[in-house]
N, C-alpha and C positions, 0 to 999 in steps of 0.2 A: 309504444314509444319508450326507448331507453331512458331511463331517468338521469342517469349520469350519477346520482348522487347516493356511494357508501355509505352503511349504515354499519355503526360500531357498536361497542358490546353491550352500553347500558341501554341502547334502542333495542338491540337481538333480544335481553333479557326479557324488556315488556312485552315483545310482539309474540315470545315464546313463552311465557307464561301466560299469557291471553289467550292463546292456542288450547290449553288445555282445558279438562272438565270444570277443574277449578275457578276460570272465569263464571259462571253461572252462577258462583254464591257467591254471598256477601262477604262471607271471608277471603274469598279469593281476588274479590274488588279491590278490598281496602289492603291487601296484601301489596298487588302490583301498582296500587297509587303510592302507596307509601315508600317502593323503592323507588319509584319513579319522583316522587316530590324529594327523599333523601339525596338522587345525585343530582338535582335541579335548584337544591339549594343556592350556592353559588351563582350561578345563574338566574335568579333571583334578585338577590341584593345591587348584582354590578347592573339590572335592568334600569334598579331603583335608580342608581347614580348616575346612569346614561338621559336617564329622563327626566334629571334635575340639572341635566349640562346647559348652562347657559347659551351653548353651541346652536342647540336646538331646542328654542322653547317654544315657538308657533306650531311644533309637528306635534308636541305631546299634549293628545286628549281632543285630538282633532276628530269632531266625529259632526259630519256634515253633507250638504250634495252638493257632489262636485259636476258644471257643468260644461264641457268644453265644445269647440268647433274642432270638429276632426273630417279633414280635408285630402283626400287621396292623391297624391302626383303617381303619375305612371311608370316613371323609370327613372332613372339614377343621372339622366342628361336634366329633366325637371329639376329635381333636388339641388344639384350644380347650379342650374337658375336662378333659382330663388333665391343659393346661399349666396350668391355672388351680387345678385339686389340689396339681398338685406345685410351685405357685409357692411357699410357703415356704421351698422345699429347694432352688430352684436355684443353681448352683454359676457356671456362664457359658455363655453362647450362642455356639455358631461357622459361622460362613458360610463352608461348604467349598465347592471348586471342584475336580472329579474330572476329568480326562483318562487317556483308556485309549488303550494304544498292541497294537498286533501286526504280524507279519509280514504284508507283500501276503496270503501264502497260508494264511494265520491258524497258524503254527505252536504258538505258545501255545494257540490256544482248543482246538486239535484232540486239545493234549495238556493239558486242563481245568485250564488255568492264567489268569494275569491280570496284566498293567503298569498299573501307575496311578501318576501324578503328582498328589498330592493338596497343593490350597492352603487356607491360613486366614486369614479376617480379613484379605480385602484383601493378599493377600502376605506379612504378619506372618511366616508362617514355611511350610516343605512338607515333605511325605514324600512320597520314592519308594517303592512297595511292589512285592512281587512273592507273589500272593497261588496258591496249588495245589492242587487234589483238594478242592475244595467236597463239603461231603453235609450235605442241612439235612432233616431230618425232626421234623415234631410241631413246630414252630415251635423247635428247638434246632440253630443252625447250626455246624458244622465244619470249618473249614479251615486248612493250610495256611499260615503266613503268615511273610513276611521285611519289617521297615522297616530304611531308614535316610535320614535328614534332609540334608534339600538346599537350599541357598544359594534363596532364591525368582528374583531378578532372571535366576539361570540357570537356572531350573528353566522358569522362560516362553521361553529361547532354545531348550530342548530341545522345549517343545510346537510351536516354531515347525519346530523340525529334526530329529525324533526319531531319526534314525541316529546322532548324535552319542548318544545315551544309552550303544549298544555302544561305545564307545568310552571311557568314565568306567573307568578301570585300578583307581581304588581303592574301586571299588563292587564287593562280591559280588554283589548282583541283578545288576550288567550282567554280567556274567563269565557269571552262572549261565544267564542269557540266551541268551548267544553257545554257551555249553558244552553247558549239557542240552538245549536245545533246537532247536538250530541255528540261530537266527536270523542271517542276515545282512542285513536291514536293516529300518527301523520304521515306521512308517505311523501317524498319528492317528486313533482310531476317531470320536473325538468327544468332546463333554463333556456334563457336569449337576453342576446344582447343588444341595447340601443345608443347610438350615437345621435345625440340631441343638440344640436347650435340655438340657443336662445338669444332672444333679439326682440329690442325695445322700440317698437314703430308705431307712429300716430298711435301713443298713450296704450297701447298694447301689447303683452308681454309673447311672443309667437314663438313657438316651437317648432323648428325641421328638422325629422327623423330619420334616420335611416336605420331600419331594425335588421337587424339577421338573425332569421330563424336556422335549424338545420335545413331545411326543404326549400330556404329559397331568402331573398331579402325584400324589404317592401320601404316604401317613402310616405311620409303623408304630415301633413303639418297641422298643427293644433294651438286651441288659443282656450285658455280657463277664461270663463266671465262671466259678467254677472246680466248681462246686455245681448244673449247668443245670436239674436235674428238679425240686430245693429252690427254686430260685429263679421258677424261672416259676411254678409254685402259687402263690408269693408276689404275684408281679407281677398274675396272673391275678385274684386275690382281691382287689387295689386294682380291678380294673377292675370285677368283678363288682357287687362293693359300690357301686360307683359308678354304676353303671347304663351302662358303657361298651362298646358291642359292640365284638370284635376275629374275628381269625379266626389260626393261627397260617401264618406266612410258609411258601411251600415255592420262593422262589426270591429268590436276593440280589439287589442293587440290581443289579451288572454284568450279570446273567443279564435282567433287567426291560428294561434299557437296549440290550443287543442283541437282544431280540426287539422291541423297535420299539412296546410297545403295552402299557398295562395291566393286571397280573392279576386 
């Protein structure tokens, strides 16, 4: 899969000095962290004050399992459905932009984890995630998850350079990157984009998606809670009532995105 995403010269420099014999010692470790931490300085400090923006103070230092109802509609006449049901109760629309990052050698995937740089609204604002140990059964998914909010204008230098990401000192996902998992350097897997109408109904906050991939588009609606089995009956019963066929999800949108094809 094409990645879409160019890599410029302070990424060429690490992944090109890592190439060589040189990576094998220790001098040649502390060589290319060091250039690599010198032009990741800047980037750095504007993390810090991204993550002190009162804009976003609930995403910085989020590290918790996140549990959602993830509910399949079939085709794009559903979606329409639903949105047109739950249009009294929508809340606001957001046009997210997902980029996932791993190691060349997929260290992350191999240890069923996930990097994502997630945009809103045109750049408006982004989260870094660092998402671990997915298990989604019966349409009730769980995982794993850590946010915290990043500057956007650097958050698109990092899609263009993703080894600078190890490099952010006052990010725990990058720390926890470098640490649990060994990564020494990033690679862009690719992106997709999601259009999400969110909508406030009987005390629940419901998400209808409609994602596009390159290979195709998919629908499916989701609800974060803390109540999954209460909750999906609920959801399920607006659908039924409504005459809306679903199925429920047995794989998340990253899992969708790297097998290349729809479920």
């Amino acid at each position: 899969m094409s990645s879409g995403c160019p890599v410029f010269s302070d990424a060429i420099y690490v992944r090109k000095t890592a190439s060589v014999s040189s990576k094998f010692t220790s001098v040649g470790v502390a060589r290319n962290w060091r250039k690599l931490h010198s032009v990741c300085q800047p980037f750095s400090r504007r993390f810090r004050a991204a993550a002190a923006s009162p804009n976003h103070p609930s995403e910085h230092g989020k590290n918790s399992m996140e549990v959602e109802i993830k509910l399949k509609l079939p085709d794009s006449a559903a979606h329409q459905r639903l949105s047109d049901i739950l249009s009294p109760f929508h809340l606001e629309t957001l046009i997210q932009e997902n980029a996932f990052f791993d190691s060349p050698v997929d260290d992350l995937a191999k240890n069923l984890a996930a990097l994502r740089l997630r945009f809103y609204n045109l750049d408006s604002r982004c989260v870094l995630s660092l998402k671990a140990k997915p298990v989604i059964s019966s349409g009730i998914s769980r995982v794993e998850e850590e946010e915290e909010p990043l500057e956007p204008i650097l958050a698109r230098r990092l899609v263009a350079e993703p080894s600078r990401i190890l490099a952010i000192h006052a990010s725990n996902i990058a720390r926890r990157v470098r640490e649990e998992y060994g990564v020494r350097d990033l690679v862009c897997l690719g992106k997709f984009r999601n259009v999400r109408g969110v909508y406030e109904w009987e005390g629940l906050k419901l998400e209808v998606d409609e994602t596009t991939y390159d290979f195709g588009t998919s629908y499916e609606v989701e609800c974060e809670t803390a109540e999954p089995e209460r909750d999906r009956k609920l959801i399920e019963g607006l659908l039924i009532e409504n005459g809306i066929r679903y199925n429920y999800s047995n794989l998340n949108k990253f899992a969708v995105f790297r097998s290349g094809k729809l479920p």
